[in-house]
C-alpha positions as CSV (number, residue, x, y, z in Angstrom):
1,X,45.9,71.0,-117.0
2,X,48.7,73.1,-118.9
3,X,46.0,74.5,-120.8
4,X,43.8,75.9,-117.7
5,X,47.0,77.3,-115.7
6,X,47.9,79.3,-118.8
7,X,44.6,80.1,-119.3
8,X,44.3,81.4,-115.1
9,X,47.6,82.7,-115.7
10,X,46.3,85.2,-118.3
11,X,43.6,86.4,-116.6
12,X,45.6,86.6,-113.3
13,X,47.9,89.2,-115.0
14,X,45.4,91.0,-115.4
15,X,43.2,91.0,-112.3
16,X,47.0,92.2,-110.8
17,X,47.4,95.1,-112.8
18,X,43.7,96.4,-112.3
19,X,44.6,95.6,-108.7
20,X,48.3,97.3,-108.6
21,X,49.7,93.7,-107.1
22,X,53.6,93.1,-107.0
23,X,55.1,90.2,-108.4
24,X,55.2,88.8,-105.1
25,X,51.7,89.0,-104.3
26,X,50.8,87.5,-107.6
27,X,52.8,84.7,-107.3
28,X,51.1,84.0,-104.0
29,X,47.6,84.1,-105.9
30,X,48.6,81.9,-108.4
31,X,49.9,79.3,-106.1
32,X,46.7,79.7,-104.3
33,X,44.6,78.9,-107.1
34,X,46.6,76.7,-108.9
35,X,46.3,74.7,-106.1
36,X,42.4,75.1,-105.9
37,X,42.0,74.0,-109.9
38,X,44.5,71.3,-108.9
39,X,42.3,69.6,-106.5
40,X,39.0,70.2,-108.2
41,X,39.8,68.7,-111.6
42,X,40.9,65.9,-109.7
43,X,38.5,65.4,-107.3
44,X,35.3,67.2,-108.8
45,X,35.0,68.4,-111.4
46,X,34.3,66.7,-115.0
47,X,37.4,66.4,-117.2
48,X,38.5,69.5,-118.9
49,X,36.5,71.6,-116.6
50,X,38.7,74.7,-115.0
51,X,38.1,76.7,-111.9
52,X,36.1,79.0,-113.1
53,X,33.2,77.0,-113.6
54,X,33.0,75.6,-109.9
55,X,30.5,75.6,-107.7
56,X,29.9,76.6,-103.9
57,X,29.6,73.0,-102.4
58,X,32.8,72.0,-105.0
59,X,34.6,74.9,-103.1
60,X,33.4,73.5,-99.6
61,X,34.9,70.4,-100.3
62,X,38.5,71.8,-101.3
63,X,38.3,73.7,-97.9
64,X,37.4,70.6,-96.3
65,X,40.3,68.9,-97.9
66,X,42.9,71.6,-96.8
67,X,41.7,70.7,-93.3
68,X,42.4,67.3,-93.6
69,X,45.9,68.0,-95.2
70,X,46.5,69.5,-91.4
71,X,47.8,72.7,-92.9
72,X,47.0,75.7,-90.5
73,X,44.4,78.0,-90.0
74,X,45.7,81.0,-91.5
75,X,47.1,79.3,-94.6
76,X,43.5,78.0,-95.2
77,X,42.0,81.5,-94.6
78,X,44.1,83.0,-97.4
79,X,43.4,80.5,-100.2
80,X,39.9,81.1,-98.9
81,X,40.2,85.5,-99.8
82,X,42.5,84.4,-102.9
83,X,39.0,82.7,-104.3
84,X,37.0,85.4,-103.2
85,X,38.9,87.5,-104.7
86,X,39.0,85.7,-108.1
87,X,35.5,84.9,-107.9
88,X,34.6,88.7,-107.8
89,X,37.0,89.6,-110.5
90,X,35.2,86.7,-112.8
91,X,31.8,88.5,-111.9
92,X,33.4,92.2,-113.0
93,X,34.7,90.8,-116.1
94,X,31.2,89.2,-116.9
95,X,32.9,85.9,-117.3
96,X,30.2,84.6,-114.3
97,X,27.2,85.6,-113.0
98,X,27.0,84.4,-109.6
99,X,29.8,84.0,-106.9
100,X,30.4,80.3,-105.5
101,X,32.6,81.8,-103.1
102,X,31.1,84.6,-101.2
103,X,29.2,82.7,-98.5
104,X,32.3,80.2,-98.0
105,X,32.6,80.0,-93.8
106,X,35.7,82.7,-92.7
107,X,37.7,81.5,-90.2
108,X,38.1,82.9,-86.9
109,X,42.4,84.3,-86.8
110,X,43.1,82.4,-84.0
111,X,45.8,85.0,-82.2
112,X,48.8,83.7,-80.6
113,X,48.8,83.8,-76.5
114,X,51.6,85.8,-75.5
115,X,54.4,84.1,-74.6
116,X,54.8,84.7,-70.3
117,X,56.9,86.2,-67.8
118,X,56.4,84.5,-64.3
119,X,56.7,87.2,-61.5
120,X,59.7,85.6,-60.2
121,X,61.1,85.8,-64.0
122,X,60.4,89.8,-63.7
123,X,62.1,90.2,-60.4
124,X,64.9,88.7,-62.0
125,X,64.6,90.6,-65.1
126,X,64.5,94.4,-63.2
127,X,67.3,93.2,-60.9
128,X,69.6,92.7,-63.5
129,X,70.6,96.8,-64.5
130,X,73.7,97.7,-62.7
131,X,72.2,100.9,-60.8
132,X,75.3,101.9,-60.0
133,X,75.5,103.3,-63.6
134,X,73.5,106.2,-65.0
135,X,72.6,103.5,-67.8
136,X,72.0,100.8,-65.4
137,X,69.6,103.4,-63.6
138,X,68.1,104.8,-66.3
139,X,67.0,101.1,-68.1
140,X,66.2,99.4,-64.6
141,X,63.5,102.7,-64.7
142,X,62.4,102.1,-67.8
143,X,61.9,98.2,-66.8
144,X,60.3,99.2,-63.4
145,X,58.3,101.8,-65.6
146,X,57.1,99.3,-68.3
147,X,55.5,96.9,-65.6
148,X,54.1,98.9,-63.6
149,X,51.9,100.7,-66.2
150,X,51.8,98.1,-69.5
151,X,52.8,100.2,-71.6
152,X,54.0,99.6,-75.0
153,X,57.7,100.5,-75.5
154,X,56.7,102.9,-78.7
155,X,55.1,104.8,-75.7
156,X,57.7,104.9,-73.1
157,X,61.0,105.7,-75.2
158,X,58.8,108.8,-76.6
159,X,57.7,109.9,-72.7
160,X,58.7,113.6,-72.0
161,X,59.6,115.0,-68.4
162,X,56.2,117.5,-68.8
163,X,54.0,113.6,-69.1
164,X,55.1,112.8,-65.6
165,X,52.9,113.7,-62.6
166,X,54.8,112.8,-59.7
167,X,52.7,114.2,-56.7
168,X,49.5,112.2,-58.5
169,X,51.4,109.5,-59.6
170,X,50.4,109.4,-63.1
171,X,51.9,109.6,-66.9
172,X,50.2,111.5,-69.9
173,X,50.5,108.7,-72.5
174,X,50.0,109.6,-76.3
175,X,49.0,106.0,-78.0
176,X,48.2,104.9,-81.2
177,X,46.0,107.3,-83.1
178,X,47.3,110.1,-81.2
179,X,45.3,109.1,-78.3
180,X,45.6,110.7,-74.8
181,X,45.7,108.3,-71.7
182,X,46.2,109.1,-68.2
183,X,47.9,105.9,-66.6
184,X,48.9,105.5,-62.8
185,X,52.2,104.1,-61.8
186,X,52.7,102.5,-57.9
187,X,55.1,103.3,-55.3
188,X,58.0,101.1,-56.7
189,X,58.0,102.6,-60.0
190,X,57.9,106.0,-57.9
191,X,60.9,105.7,-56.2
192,X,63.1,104.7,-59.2
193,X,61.7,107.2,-61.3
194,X,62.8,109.9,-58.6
195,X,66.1,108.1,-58.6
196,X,66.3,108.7,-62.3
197,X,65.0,112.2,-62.3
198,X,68.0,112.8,-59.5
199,X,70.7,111.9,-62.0
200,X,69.0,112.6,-65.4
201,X,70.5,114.8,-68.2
202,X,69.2,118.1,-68.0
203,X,66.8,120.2,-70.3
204,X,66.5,117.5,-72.3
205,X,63.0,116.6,-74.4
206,X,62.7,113.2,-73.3
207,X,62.4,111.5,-70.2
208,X,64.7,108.8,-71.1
209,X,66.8,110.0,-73.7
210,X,69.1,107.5,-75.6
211,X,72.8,109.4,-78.0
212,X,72.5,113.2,-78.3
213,X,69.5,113.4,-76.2
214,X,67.1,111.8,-78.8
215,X,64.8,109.2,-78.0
216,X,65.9,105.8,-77.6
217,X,65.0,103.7,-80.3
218,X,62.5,101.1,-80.0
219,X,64.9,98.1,-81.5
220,X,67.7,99.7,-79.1
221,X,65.7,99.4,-76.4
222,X,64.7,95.3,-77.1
223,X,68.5,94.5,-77.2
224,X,68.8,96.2,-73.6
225,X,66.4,93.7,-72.9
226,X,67.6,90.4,-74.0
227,X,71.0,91.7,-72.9
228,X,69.3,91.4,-69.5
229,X,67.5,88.7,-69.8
230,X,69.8,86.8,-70.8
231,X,71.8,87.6,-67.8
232,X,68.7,86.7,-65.3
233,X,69.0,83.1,-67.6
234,X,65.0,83.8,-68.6
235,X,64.8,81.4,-72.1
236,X,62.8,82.0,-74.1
237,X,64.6,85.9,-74.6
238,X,61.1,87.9,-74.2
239,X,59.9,89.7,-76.6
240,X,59.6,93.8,-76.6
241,X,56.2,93.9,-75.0
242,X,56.8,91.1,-72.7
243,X,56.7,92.9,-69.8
244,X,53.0,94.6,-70.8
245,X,51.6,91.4,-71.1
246,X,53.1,90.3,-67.7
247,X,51.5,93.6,-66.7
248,X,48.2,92.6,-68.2
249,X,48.1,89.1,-67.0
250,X,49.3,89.3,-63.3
251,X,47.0,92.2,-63.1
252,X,44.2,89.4,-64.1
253,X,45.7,86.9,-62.5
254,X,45.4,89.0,-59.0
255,X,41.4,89.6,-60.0
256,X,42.1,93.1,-61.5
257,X,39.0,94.1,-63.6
258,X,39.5,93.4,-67.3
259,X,37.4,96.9,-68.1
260,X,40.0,98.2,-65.6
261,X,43.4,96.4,-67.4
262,X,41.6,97.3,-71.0
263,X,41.6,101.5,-70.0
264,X,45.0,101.3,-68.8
265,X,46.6,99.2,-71.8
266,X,45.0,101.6,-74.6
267,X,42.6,99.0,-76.1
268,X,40.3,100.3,-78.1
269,X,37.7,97.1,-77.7
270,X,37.7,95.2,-74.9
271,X,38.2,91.7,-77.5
272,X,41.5,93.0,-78.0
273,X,42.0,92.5,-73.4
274,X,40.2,89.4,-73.7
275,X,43.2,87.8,-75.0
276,X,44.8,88.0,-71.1
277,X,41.9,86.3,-69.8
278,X,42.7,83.4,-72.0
279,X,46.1,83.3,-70.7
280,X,44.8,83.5,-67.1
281,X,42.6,80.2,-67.9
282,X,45.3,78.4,-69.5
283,X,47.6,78.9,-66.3
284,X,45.0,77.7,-64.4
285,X,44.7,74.6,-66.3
286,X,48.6,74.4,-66.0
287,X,48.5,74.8,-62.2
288,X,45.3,71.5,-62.2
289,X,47.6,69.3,-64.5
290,X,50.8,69.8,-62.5
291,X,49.9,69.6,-59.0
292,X,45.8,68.0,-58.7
293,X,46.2,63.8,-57.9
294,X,44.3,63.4,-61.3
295,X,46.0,65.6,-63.2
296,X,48.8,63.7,-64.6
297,X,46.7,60.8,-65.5
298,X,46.2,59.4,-68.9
């Protein structure tokens, strides 16, 4: 076995200079077929046979065997690309003709749900700014702001007084890609935003300015809120776009359109929304487990 990693190792040097890799990314390839060879001149292939000489159903079965090991999803995906990608360099090099690994099954990413704010947790949340302060004022705003519209903090630490319609109730959003949005904002959000606008620094450029007028940063901005949040006692500490996704979701939750929730989040595909509606279902299976006569049964 010495023999093949040295023999991988060489060509691997040089598949990450053609490619421009860093050290770091090559050690990840080589553990990622190192492992690969591993397994398949143990469990497939004939003695002294190396990677490079496998075959599509031997690389099926070392797929199927990372299953079984239990390790995850995404850590099975990328041993799947690292072959690809060797597989394709063996081909350039004219060291094989065909490639064992290009109709290998890709896994579907599963995304992580984002992690929820109850509504009772976001009423605690925006009470928790001591208005009585300019600061207080200006981040229970910004709170108000972020759920009543979704959007991203990026957005709402870069909003300037000219993006703020207050007769229509709406904000001139610049997302990513320099992409225009026209998002509405309720009553609630009104009425602190005027309270703001009262007591604001003058002629500034931004709408919620953090030291020396310039916008606050996002970073700054996440430690106003698990200062907060940890005074409302909300565990887990939310995240910077918590409140957008409690936006997202008690919008669905209250039968908002997802069409509707996807134009005023910024989603370029509606797959990206579709993510909320999974976290609608799975509080609804929460709500049947905790509180149908059947639920708790085993």
């Amino acid at each position: 076995m010495a023999e093949a990693e040295e023999a991988l190792g060489g060509l691997l040097q040089r598949l990450a200079m053609l490619r421009g890799w860093s050290p770091h990314t090559t050690a990840a390839y080589r553990t990622d077929l190192l492992d690969a060879a591993r397994f398949l001149q143990s469990e497939a292939l004939p003695d002294g046979a190396s990677l490079n000489m496998a075959t599509q159903v031997q690389l099926l079965d070392y797929l199927a065997a990372l299953h079984q090991r239990g390790l995850r999803e995404s850590t099975i995906q990328r041993r799947r690309s690292a072959l690809s990608t060797w597989f394709s360099f063996l081909q350039e090099e004219g060291l094989r003709e065909d490639h064992p690994a290009r109709q290998l099954p890709k896994l579907r990413k599963s995304r992580p749900l984002p992690k929820l704010l109850s509504e009772r947790d976001v009423e605690s949340l925006l009470g928790a700014p001591d208005v009585t302060t300019a600061i207080g004022l200006r981040d229970r705003t910004m709170l108000e702001l972020l759920y009543a519209t979704g959007l991203r903090v990026s957005e709402l630490v870069m909003l300037q007084p000219a993006h703020l319609d207050m007769a229509a109730g709406l904000l001139r959003v610049v997302g990513k890609g320099d992409k225009e949005r026209l998002v509405p904002f309720g009553a609630e959000a009104a009425v602190w935003l005027q309270q703001w606008l009262d007591c604001a620094p003058q002629q500034c450029a931004y709408l919620f300015p953090g030291r020396h007028g310039k916008p606050m940063t996002r970073q700054n901005f996440w430690q106003r809120i698990k200062h907060y949040a940890t005074q409302a006692g909300i565990r887990p500490l939310p995240s910077p776009h918590t409140l957008r996704h409690a936006f997202a979701t008690h919008l669905l939750h209250h039968g908002a359109d997802l069409r509707a929730v996807q134009m005023l989040l910024g989603h370029s595909h509606i797959t990206t929304t579709e993510i909320y509606t999974h976290v609608t279902r799975a509080r609804l299976h929460d709500l049947v487990n905790r509180n149908h006569p059947l639920g708790q049964q085993s």
